[in-house]
C-alpha positions in Angstrom: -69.0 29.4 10.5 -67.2 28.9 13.3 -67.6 25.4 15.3 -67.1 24.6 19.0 -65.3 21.8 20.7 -66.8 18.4 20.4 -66.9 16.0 17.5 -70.1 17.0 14.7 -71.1 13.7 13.2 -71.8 13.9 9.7 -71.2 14.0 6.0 -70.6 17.9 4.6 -71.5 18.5 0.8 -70.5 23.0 -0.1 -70.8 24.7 -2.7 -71.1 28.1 -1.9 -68.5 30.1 -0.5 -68.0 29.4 3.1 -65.2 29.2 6.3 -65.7 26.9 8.4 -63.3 27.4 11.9 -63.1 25.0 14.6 -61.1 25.4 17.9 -58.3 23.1 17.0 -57.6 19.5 15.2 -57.3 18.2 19.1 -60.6 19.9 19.7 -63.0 19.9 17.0 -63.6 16.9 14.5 -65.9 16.2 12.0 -66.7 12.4 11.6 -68.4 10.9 9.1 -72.1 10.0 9.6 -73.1 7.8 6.5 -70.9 4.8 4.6 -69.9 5.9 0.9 -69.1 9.7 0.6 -66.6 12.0 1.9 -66.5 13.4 5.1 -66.1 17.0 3.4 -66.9 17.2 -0.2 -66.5 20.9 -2.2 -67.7 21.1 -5.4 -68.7 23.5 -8.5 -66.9 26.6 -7.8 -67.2 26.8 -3.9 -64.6 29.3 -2.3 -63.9 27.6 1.3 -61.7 27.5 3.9 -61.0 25.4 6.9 -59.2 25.4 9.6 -58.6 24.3 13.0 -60.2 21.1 13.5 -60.0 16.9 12.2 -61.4 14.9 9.7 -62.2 11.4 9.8 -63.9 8.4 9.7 -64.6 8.3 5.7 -66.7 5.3 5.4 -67.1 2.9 2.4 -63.6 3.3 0.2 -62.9 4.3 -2.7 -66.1 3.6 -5.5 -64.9 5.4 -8.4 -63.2 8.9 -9.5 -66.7 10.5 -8.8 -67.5 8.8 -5.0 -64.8 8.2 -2.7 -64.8 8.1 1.1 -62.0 10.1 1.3 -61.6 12.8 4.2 -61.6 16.0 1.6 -63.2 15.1 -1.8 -62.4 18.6 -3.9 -63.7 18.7 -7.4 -65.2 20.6 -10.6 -63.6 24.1 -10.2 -64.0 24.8 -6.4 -60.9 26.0 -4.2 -60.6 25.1 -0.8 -58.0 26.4 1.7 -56.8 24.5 4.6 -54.9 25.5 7.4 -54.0 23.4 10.7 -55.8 20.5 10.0 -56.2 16.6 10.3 -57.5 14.4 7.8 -57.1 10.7 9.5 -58.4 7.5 9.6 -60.6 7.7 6.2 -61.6 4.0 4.5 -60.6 5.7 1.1 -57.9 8.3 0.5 -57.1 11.7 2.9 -57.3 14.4 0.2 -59.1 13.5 -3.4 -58.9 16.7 -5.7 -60.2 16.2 -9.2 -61.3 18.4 -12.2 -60.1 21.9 -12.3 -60.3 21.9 -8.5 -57.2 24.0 -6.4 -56.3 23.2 -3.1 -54.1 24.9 -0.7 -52.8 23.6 2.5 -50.5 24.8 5.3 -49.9 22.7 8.7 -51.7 19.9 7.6 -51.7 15.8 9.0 -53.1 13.6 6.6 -52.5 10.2 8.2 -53.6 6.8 8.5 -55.8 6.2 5.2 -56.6 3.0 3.9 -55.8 4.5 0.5 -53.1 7.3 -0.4 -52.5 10.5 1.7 -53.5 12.5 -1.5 -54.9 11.7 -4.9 -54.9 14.2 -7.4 -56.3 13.7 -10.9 -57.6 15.6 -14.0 -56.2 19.8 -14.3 -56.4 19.6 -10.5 -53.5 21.5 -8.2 -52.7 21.4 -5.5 -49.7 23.2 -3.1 -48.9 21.8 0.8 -46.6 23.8 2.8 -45.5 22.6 6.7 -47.2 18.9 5.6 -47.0 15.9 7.1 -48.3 12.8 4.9 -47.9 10.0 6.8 -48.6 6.1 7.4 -51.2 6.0 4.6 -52.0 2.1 3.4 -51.1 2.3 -0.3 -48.6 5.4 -0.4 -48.2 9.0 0.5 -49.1 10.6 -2.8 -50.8 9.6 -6.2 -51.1 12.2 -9.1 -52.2 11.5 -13.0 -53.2 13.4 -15.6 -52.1 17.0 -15.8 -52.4 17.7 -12.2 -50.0 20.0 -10.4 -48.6 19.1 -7.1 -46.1 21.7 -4.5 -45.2 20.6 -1.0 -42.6 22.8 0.8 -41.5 22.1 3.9 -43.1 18.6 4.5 -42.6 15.6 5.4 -44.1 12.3 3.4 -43.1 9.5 5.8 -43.8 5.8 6.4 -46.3 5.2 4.2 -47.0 1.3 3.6 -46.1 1.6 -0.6 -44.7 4.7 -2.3 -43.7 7.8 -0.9 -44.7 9.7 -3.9 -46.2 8.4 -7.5 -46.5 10.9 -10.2 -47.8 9.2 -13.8 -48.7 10.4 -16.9 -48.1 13.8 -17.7 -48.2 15.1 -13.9 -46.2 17.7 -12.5 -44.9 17.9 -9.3 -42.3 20.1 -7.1 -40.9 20.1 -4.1 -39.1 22.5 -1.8 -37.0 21.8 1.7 -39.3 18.7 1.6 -38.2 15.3 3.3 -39.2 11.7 1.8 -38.2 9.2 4.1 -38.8 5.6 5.2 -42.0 4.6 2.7 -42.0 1.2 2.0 -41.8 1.5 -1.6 -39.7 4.0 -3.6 -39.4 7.5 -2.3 -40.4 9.2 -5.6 -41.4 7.4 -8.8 -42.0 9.2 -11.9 -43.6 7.9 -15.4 -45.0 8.1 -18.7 -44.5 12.0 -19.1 -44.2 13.4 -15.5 -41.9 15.8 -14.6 -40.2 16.0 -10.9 -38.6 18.5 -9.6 -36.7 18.5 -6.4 -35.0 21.5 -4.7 -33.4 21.3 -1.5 -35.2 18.3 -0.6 -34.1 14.8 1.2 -34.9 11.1 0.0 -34.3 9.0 2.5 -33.8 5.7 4.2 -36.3 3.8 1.6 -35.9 -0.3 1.5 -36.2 0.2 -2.2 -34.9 2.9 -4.8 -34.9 6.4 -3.3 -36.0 7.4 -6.7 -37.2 5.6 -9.7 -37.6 7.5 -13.6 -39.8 5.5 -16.1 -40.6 5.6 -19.8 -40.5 9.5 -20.8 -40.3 10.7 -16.9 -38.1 14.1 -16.2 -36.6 14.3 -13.0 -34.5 17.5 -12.3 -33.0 18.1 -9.0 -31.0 20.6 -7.6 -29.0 20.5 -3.8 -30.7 17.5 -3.0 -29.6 14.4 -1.0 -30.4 10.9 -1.8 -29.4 9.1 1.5 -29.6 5.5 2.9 -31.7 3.6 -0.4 -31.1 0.3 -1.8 -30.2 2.2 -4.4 -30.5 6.5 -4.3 -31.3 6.5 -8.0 -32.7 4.0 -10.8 -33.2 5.9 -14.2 -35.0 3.4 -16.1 -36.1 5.7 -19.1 -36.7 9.2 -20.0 -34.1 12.4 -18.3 -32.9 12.7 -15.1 -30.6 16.6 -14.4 -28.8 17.0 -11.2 -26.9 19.6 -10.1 -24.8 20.4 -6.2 -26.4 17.2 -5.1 -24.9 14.4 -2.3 -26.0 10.7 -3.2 -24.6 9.3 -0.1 -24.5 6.0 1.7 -26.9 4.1 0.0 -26.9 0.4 0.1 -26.0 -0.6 -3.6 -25.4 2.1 -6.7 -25.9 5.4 -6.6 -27.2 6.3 -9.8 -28.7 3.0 -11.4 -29.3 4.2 -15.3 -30.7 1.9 -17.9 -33.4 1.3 -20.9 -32.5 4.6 -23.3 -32.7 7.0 -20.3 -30.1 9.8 -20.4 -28.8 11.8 -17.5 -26.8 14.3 -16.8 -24.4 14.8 -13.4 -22.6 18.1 -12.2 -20.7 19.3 -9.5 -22.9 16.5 -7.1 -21.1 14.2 -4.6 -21.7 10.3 -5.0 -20.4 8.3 -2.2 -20.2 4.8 -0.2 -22.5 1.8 -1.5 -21.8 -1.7 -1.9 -22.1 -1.6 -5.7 -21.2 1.4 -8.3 -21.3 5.0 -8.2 -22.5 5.1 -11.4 -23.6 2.3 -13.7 -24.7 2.3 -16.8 -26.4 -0.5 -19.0 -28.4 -0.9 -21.8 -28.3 2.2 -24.4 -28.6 4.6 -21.5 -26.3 7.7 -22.4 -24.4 9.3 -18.7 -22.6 12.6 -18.5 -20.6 13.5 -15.5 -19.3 16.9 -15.1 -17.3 18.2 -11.9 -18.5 15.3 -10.0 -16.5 13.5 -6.6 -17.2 9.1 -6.6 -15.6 7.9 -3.7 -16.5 4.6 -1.4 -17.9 1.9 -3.5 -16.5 -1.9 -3.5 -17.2 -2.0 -6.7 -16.4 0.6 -9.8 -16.7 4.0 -9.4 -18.4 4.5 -12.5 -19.3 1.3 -14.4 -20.5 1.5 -18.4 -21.9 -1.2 -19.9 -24.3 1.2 -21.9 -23.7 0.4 -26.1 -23.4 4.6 -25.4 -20.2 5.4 -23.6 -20.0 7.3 -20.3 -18.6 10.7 -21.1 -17.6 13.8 -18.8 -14.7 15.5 -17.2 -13.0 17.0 -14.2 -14.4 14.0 -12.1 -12.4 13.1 -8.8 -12.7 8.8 -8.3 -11.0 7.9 -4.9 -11.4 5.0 -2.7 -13.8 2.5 -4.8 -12.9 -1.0 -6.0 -11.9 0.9 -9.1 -12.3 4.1 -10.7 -13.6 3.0 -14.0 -15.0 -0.5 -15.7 -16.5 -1.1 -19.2 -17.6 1.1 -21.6 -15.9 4.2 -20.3 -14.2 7.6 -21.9 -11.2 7.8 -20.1 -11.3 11.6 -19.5 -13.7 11.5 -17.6 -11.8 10.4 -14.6 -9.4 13.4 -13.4 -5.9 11.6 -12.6 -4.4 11.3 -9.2 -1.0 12.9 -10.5 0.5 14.4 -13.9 1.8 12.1 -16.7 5.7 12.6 -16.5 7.9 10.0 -16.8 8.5 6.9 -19.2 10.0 4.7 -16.5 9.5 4.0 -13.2 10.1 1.5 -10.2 7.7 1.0 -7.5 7.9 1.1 -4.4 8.6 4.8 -4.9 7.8 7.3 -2.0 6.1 10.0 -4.6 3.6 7.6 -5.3 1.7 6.4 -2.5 -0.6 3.5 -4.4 -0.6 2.1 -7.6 -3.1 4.3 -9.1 -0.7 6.7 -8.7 2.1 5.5 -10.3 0.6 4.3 -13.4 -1.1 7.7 -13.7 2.4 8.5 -13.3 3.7 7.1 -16.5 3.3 8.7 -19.9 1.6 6.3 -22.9 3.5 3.7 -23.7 5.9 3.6 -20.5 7.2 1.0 -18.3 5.9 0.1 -14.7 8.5 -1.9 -13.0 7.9 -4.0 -9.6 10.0 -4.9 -7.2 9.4 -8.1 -5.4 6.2 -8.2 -3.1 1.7 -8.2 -3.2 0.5 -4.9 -3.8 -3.1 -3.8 -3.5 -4.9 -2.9 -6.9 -7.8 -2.1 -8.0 -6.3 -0.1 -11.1 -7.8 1.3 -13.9 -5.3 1.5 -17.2 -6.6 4.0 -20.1 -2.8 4.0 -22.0 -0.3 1.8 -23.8 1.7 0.3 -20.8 3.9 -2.2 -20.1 3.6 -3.4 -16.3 6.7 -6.0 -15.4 7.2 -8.0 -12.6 10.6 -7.9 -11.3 11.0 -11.3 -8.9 8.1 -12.5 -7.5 4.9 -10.1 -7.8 1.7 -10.1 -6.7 -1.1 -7.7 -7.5 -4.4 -8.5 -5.5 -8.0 -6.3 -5.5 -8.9 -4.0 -2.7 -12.4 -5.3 -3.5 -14.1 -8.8 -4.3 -16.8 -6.6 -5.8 -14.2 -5.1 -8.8 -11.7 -6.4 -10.8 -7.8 -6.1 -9.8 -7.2 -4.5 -13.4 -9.6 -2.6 -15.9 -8.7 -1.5 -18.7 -10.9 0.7 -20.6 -10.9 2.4 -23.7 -7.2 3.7 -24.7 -5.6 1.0 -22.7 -2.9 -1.5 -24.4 -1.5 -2.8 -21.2 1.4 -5.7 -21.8 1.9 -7.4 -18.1 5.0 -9.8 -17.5 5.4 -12.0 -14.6 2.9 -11.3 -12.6 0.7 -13.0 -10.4 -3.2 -11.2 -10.8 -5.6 -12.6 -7.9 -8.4 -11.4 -5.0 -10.6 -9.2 -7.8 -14.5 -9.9 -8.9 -12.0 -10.7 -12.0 -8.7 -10.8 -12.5 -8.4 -8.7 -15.5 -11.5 -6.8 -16.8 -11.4 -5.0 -20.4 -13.9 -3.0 -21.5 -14.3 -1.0 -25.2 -11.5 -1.0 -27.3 -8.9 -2.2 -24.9 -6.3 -4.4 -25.3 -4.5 -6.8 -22.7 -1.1 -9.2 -23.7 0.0 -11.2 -20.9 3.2 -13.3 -20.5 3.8 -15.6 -18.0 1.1 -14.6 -16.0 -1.0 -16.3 -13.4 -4.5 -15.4 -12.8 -6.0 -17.2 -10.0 -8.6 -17.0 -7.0 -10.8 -13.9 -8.4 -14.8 -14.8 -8.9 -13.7 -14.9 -12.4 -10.7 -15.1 -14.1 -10.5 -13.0 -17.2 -13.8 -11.5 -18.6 -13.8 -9.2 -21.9 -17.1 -6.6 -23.2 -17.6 -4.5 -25.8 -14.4 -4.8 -28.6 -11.9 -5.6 -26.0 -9.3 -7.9 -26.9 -6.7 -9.9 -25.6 -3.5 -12.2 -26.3 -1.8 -14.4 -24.1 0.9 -16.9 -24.1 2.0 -19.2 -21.5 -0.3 -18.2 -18.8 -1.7 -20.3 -16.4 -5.7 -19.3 -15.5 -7.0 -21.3 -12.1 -9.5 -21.8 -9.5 -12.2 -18.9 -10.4 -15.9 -20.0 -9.1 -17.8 -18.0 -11.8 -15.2 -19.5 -14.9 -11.6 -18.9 -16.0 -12.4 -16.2 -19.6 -15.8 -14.7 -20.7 -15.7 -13.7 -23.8 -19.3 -11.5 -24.9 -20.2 -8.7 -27.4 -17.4 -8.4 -30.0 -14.6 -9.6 -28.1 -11.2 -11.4 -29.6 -8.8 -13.3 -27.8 -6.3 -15.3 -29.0 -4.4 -17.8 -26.1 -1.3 -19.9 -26.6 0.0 -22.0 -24.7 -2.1 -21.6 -21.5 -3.5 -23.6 -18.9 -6.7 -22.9 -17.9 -7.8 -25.2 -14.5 -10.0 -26.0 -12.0 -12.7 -23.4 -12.3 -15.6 -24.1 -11.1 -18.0 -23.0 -13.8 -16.2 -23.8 -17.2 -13.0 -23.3 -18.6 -13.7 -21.0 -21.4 -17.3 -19.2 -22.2 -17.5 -17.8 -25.7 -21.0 -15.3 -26.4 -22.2 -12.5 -28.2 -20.2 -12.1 -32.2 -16.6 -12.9 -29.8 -13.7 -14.7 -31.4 -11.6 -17.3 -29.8 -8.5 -18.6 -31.3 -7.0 -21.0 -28.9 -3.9 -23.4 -29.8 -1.1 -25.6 -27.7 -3.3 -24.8 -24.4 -4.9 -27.4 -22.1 -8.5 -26.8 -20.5 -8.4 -29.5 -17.8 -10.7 -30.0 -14.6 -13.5 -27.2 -15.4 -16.8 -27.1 -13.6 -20.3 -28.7 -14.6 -20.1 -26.3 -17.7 -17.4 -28.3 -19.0 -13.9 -26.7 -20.8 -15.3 -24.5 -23.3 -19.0 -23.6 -23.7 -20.3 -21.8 -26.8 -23.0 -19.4 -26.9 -25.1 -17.4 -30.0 -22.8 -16.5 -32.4 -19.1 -16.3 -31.7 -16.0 -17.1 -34.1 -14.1 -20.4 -32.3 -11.0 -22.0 -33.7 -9.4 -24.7 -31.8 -6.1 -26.1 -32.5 -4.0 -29.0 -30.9 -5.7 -28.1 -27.5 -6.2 -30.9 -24.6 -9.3 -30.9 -22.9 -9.1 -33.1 -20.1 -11.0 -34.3 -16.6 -13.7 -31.4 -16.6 -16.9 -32.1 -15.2 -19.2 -31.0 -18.0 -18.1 -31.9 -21.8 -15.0 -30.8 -23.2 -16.9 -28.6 -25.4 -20.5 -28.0 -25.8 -23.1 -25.7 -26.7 -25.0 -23.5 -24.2 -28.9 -24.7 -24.8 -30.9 -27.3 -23.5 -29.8 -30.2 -25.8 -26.5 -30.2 -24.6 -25.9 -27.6 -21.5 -28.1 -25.3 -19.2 -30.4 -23.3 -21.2 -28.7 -21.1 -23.3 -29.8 -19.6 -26.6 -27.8 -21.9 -28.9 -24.7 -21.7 -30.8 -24.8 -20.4 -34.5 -21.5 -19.2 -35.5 -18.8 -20.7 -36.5 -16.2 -23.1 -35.9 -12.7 -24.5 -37.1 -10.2 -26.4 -35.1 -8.2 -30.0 -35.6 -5.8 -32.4 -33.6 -7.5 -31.7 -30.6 -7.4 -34.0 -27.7 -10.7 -35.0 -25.4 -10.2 -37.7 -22.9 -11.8 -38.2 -19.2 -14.6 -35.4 -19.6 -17.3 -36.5 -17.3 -20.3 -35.8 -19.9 -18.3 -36.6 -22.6 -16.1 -35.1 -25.6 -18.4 -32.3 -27.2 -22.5 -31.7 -27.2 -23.8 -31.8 -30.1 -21.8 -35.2 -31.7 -21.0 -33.7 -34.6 -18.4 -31.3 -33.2 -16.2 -34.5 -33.2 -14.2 -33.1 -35.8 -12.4 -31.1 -33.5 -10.3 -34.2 -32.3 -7.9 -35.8 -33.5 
């Protein structure tokens, strides 16, 4: 049937094999006549094809799976074939294929409905090559059930939600496809879809680029993630990418959480305010072959109970290379281990990375007088010494000055540790003993995750908005002699199953959280301490009774011949930590 120019007003219900050809989509439209179906509905096992014309004006919206006022309403087993053609301007959704229904469509437009671009449902498939699906109302695409969906060569742009929504056990693929500037995600995937992206683009989306829920499988390969909040959050179930470029997106790159696991090789991940990676949760990450370069914060962060793992990864130019939970491995090194001593300034080593890279396991890093810019990640027994008056300060205030992740015993003397999200962060198993340090002016002082532990004597710990030491998970520290001052939070916060041995020290002038404030079920024992002027208690519990609204304190604690005088709120909270004094 082939139709002239002009617009044919009314409602189309085939089931027979047919081909319907108008004279162009500028020239020949059909527009709907009646409120409440489609403007073109195919059903039982019709064989049709269309093309060269518009469809619009779907009246009514959407009723139910079976009546919709979508432009094309495809069901039972039918298969319809469309070829340079509009489908605008409908009340309900542009394309609605259900059942066993297949649909095929080259040089389509499917713009402007009040619902999504394209719904499929049920067994139903559907392929789009040379799309465009674009300013739709609620999203681009929407597909459940066990339907299929290909688009090659498209374009899903500017819809008002989600570029792309695939739920339950859906499958979808795309080829040299863009998805760029929805107002939602680009691409979310849940339940038990699986997404597949080759060659494509995600792009420029206010929210994630792509989001992976509950037993989702995303696998990508050559793909670029580009201009997101964040390119990736992996919330649950698998995400696989291989030669991809995750690159300039506002905050992480690859945000993985819940018990996701994902897997990274040979792809670039690169400038972003946050992390390259980070992990959290009991997500499990493996990066093979990878380059992280350009984030303020850490190049890869893990603060997953599962440790990052991988190898043969290059980390350049972020805050710092690695934080938390970490195998140390995984970052390739800037130069060879070689030598058990050396002296910076030294004009092999251009930064400090290098030269403590530099230094074989259990070596000595020796600094001349002067501030040096930091940032460093320590994975090794070493001994850092200040040599005069030294000064280590971040590149970021988005990452600590120092990490130290699992491997790392680092013994620091002298120095002066400022300008970092926190002084010193230690992450796993490592260990940190400072001497006559001073740790002043980061967002916090000195925080510890994981097993991490540290020991300090006669260090002075000041001025730090977000609190002087955080101790959480199953943490140890044991301070003596140290001052720890005028930070604005509290002096001391003690959480998770930490310990916290602290003797001869004085906690003085602490924020509204007061000196020390315990949390859940840490190990505390205070000895001949001073807590002084703070503006909360000297010590109290986190919870409502006492301070904020914390969880409680149930663990444990010893202590004797403490001093509390001047504390705004008072000595401790509850009373009957009095016994702590003197």
């Amino acid at each position: 049937m082939v139709l002239p120019r002009g617009t044919w007003t009314e409602n189309l219900r085939i089931e027979k094999a047919l081909v319907v050809r108008g004279q162009g989509p500028e020239a020949t439209v059909i527009q709907a006549e009646r409120a409440g179906p489609p403007v073109l509905w195919v059903g039982r096992d019709a064989q049709v094809t269309v093309e060269g014309l518009t469809i619009k004006g779907g009246r009514g919206g959407h009723i139910s799976p079976e009546l919709s006022s979508a432009g094309v309403f495809l069901a039972d087993q039918a298969v319809l074939n469309l070829r340079q053609v509009k489908i605008i301007q409908n009340a309900a959704s542009g394309v609605f294929v259900s059942g066993e229904a297949s649909l095929s469509a080259e040089e389509v437009e499917i713009a402007q409905n009040m619902r999504y671009g394209v719904e499929l449902m049920a067994q139903a498939r559907a392929r789009f090559e040379k799309a465009k699906i674009l300013q739709n109302s609620m999203g681009g695409v929407w597909l459940s059930s066990a339907s299929v969906l290909e688009l090659e060569n498209s374009v899903v742009t500017e819809n008002s939600g989600l570029g792309l929504w695939a739920r339950d056990g859906a499958k979808v693929r795309l080829w040299a496809t863009e998805v760029r500037a929805n107002q939602g995600p680009g691409i979310r995937g849940q339940d038990g879809a699986e997404v597949m992206l080759l060659g494509s683009q995600v792009l420029r989306h206010p929210e994630v680029g792509v989001e992976i829920l509950g037993k989702a499988v995303l696998r990508a390969y050559g793909t670029i993630f580009q201009g997101n909040w964040h390119g990736l959050e992996i919330k649950g179930g698998v995400a696989e990418l291989q030669g991809c470029s995750i690159v300039s997106n506002r905050w992480d790159g690859l945000d993985a959480r819940g018990s996701s696991s994902v897997f990274l090789e040979r792809t670039e991940i690169s400038g972003g305010q946050g992390s390259g990676v980070a992990s959290s949760q009991t997500a499990k990450v493996v990066l093979i072959r990878c380059v992280i370069q350009g984030f303020l914060a850490a190049g890869v962060s893990g603060f997953s109970t599962v440790p990052v793992t991988g190898e043969e990864n290059e980390l350049g130019g972020n805050g710092v290379a690695l934080l938390g939970n970490v195998e140390p491995k995984l970052r390739k090194k800037k130069v060879p281990q070689a030598l058990a001593f050396l002296s910076f300034p030294d004009p092999d080593y251009p930064d400090l990375q290098s030269a403590v890279d530099a230094i074989l396991p259990g070596g000595v890093l020796e600094l001349q007088p002067g501030t040096y810019a930091a940032g460093v990640t320590v994975d090794k027994p070493l001994e850092i010494r200040a040599k005069g008056e030294v000064i280590l300060r971040g590149i970021s205030s988005t990452a600590p000055v120092l990490s130290g992740v699992a491997g790392a015993d680092l013994r620091l003397f002298g120095l002066r540790i400022t300008g970092g999200s926190e002084g010193i962060a230690l992450g796993a198993d490592a260990v940190a003993r400072l001497s006559n340090c001073a740790v002043f002016e980061n967002a916090a002082g000195i925080k510890l995750w994981q097993n991490a532990r540290l020991f300090a004597e006669g260090v002075d710990i000041y001025r730090h908005p977000q609190g002087g030491i955080w101790l959480w998970d199953e943490t140890k520290a044991e301070l003596s002699a140290v001052a720890v001052h005028d930070n604005e939070m509290c002096g001391i916060g003690v959480g998770g199953r930490s310990f916290l041995r602290l003797e001869r020290s004085s906690i003085t002038e602490n924020g509204w959280l007061g000196g020390v404030l315990l949390r859940e079920a840490g190990h505390v024992e205070l000895w001949d301490n001073v807590f002084s002027g703070n503006k909360g208690y000297g010590l109290a519990v986190g919870s409502p009774g006492c301070v904020g609204s914390g969880p409680g304190f149930w663990g444990k604690i010893l202590g004797g011949r403490n001093e509390f005088s001047g504390n705004y709120k008072g000595a401790v909270c509850p009373r009957d930590l009095i016994f702590l004094g003197r």
